[in-house]
C-alpha positions as a printed NumPy array, in Angstrom:
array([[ -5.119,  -3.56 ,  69.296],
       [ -1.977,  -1.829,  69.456],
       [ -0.559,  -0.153,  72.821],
       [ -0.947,   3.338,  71.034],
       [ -4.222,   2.791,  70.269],
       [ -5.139,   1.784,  73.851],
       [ -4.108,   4.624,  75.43 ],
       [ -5.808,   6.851,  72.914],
       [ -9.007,   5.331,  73.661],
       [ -8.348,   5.153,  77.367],
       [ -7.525,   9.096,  77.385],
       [-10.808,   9.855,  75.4  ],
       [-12.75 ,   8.205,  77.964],
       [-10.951,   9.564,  80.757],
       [-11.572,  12.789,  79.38 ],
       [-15.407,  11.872,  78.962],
       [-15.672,  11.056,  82.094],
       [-14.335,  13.917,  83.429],
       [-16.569,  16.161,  81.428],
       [-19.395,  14.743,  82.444],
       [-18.44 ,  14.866,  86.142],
       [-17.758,  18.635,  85.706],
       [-21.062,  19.065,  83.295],
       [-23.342,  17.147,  86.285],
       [-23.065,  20.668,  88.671],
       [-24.353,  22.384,  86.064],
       [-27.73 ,  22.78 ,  84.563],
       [-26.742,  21.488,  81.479],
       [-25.343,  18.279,  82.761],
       [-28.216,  17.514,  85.16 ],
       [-30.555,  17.716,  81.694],
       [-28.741,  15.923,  79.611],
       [-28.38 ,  13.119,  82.796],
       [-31.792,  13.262,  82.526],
       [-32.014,  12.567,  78.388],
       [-30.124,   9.793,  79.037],
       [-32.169,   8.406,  81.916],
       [-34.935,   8.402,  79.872],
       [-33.25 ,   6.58 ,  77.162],
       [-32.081,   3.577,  79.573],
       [-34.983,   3.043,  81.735],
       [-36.807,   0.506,  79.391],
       [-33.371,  -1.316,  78.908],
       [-32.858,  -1.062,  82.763],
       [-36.279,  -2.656,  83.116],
       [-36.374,  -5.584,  80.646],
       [-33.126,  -6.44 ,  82.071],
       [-33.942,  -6.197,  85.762],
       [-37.529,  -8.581,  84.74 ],
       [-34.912, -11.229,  82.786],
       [-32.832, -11.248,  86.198],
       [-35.839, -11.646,  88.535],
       [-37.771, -14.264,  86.691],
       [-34.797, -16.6  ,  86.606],
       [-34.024, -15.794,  90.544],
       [-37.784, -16.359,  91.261],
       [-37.862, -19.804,  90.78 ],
       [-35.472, -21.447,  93.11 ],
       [-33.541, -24.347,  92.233],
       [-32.965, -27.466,  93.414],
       [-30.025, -25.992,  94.902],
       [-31.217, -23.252,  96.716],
       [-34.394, -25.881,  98.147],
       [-31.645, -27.937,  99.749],
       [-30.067, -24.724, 101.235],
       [-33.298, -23.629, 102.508],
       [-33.886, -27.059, 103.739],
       [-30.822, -27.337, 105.366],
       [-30.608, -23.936, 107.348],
       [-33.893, -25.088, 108.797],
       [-32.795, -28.748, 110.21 ],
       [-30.01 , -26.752, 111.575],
       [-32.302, -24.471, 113.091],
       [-34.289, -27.621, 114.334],
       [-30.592, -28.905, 115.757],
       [-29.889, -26.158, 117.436],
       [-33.691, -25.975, 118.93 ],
       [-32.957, -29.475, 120.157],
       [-29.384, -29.046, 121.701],
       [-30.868, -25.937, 123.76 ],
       [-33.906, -28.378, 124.974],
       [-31.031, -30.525, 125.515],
       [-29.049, -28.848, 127.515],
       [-32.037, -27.173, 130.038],
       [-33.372, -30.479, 130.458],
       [-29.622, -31.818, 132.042],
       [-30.106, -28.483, 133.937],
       [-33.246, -29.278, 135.485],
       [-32.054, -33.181, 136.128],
       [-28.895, -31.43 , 137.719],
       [-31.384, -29.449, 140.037],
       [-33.096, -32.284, 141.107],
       [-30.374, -35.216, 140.961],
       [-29.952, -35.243, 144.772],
       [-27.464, -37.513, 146.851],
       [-29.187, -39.017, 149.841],
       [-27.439, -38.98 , 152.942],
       [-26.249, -41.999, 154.645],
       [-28.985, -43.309, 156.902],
       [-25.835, -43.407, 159.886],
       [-25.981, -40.076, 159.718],
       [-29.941, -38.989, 159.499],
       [-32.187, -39.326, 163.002],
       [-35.699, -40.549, 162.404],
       [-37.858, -38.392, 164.576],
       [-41.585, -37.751, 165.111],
       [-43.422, -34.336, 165.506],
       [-44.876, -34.027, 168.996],
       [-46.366, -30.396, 168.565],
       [-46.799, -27.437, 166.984],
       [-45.988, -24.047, 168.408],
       [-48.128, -21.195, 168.227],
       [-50.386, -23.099, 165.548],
       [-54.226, -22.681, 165.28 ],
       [-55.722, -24.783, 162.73 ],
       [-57.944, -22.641, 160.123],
       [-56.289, -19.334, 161.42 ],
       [-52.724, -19.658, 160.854],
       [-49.479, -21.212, 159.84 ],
       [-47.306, -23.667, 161.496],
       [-43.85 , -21.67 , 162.   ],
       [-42.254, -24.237, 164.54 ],
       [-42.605, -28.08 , 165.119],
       [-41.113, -29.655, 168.351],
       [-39.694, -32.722, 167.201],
       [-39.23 , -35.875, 169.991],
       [-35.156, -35.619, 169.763],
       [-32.788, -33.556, 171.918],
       [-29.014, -33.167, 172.61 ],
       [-29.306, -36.352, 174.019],
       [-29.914, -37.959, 170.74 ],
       [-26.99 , -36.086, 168.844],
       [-29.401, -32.797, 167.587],
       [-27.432, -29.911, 167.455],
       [-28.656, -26.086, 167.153],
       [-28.714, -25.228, 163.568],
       [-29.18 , -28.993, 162.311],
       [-31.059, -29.52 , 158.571],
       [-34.303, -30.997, 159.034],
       [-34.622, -32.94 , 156.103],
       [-38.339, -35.132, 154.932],
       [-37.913, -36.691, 151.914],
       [-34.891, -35.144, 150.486],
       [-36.518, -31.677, 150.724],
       [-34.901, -29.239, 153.822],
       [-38.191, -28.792, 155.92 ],
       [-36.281, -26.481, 158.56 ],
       [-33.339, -26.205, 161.053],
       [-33.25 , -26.467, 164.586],
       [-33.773, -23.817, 166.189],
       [-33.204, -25.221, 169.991],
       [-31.879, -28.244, 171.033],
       [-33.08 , -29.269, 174.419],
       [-31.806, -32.592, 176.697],
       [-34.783, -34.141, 175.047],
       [-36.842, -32.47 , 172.536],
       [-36.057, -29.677, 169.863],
       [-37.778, -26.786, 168.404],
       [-37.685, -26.119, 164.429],
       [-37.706, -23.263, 162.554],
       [-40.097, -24.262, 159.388],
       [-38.281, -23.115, 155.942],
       [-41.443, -20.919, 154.939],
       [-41.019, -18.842, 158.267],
       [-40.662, -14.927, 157.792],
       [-37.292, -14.28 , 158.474],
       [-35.579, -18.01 , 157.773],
       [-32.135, -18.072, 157.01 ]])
């Protein structure tokens, strides 16, 4: 096709166009829209069936996408689990102190403790200033803080429990 000829045929559809933009305000346009609705529909709809019967089957193709974007789902699943179960073994990965530095001692009494009725608060522990207890000191059982010492006589101390109100 010649140049010329192109252009004719792109003006007359340009200037189709254009009339039926203008002709689709009025009520002329919106019926004859209409007319030609009705005449497309059917082909719109054997079309649109063709299309999704061939996408309603998936292929092998789209099984191994499918399949895939789950494992990586299941990956990602893991690496969380993963990553809160070195969280938890962080929490609990503890460093015990050297024994030179920890005090064996032995609970002598309890203040202000009636069995059945209350709480334990304070311990007095057998080990004083004279032993190398300080006020403030950890008291530590089996790498779990119990309490700190609360007052550090010559030779026995008095300890705050953890689960005292107003333990800091």
């Amino acid at each position: 096709m010649r140049r010329s000829n192109l252009a004719i045929v792109f003006v007359f559809f340009l200037f189709i166009s254009f009339l039926f933009y203008i002709l689709s305000y009025t009520q002329i346009g919106t019926s004859l829209i209409g007319f030609l609705e009705l005449g497309t529909v059917p082909l719109q709809r054997s079309v649109f069936s063709v299309y999704a019967a061939s996408n309603s089957q998936p292929s092998e193709l789209q099984k191994l996408k499918e399949r895939n974007a789950e494992l990586e789902a299941q990956i990602a699943k893991y690496k969380e689990q993963d990553k809160e179960m070195q969280a938890l073994r962080d929490q609990f990965a503890t460093t015990t102190p050297s024994s030179s530095s920890l005090l064996p001692v032995h609970i002598i009494g309890l203040k202000a403790f009636i069995p059945g009725v209350s709480l334990p608060e304070q311990i007095i522990i057998d080990k004083g200033k004279k032993d190398g207890i300080t006020t403030n000191a950890a008291v530590i059982y089996k790498n779990n803080v119990v309490g700190k010492v609360a007052v550090a006589n010559e030779h026995v101390s008095l300890v705050d429990l953890s689960f005292k109100k107003g333990f800091s």
